[in-house]
C-alpha positions in Angstrom: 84.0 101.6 100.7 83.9 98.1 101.9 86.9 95.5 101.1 85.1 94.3 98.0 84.8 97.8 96.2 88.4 98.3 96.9 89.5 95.0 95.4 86.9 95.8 92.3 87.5 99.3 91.8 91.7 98.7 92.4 91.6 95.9 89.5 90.0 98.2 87.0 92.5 101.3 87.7 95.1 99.2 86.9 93.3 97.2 83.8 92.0 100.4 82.2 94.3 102.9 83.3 91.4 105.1 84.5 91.1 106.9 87.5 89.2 106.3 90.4 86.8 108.8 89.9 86.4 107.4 86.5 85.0 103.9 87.4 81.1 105.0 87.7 78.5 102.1 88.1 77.0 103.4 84.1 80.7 103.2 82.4 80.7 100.8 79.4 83.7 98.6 79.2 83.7 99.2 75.1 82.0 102.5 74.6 83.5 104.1 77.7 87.0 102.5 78.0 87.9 101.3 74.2 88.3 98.0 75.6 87.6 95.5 72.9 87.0 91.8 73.4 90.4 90.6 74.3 90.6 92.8 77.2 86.6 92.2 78.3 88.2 88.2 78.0 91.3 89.2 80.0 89.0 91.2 82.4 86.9 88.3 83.2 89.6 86.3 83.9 91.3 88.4 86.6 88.1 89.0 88.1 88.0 84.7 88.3 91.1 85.0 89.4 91.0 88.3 92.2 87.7 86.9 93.5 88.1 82.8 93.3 84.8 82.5 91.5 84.0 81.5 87.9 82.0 83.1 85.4 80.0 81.4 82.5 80.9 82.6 79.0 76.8 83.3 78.7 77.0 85.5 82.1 80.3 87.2 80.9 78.4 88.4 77.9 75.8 90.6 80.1 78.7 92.2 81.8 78.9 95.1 79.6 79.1 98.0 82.5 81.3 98.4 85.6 78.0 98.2 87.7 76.9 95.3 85.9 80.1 93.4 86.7 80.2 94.7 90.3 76.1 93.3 90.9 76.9 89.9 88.9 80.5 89.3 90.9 78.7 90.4 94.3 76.2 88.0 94.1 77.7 84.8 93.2 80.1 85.6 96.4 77.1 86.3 98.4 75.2 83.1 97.0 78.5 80.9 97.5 78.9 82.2 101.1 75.1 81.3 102.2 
């Protein structure tokens, strides 16, 4: 598992409450986890915050799966390293 994983996956344990084995890349943030919108806000927010990027309020609104978070957060570090 490379250093972002860990940093991803280690932020959503401790967020949700889940365990690792729980975070799979098909888990819904609502339907899986309960969260409701505050916490997809304050989700959002420490991802900002645990990766140094920022993340459009029309981006954030896709982000409805872990994997979907992990792709989006992954390639704007990617694209902001090139």
């Amino acid at each position: 598992m490379d250093e972002f994983k860990i940093r991803f996956n280690k932020l959503l344990v401790h967020k949700f409450g889940v365990h690792q084995n729980q975070i799979r890349p098909e888990a819904y943030f609502t339907k899986d986890l309960g969260a409701d919108m505050l916490d997809i806000v304050e989700l959002m927010l420490e991802f900002e915050n645990e990766f140094n990027i920022a993340i459009p309020e029309n981006e954030a609104e896709k982000l409805n799966t872990f994997g979907d978070a992990e792709t989006y957060i992954r390639n704007v570090i990617e694209n902001a390293d090139s």
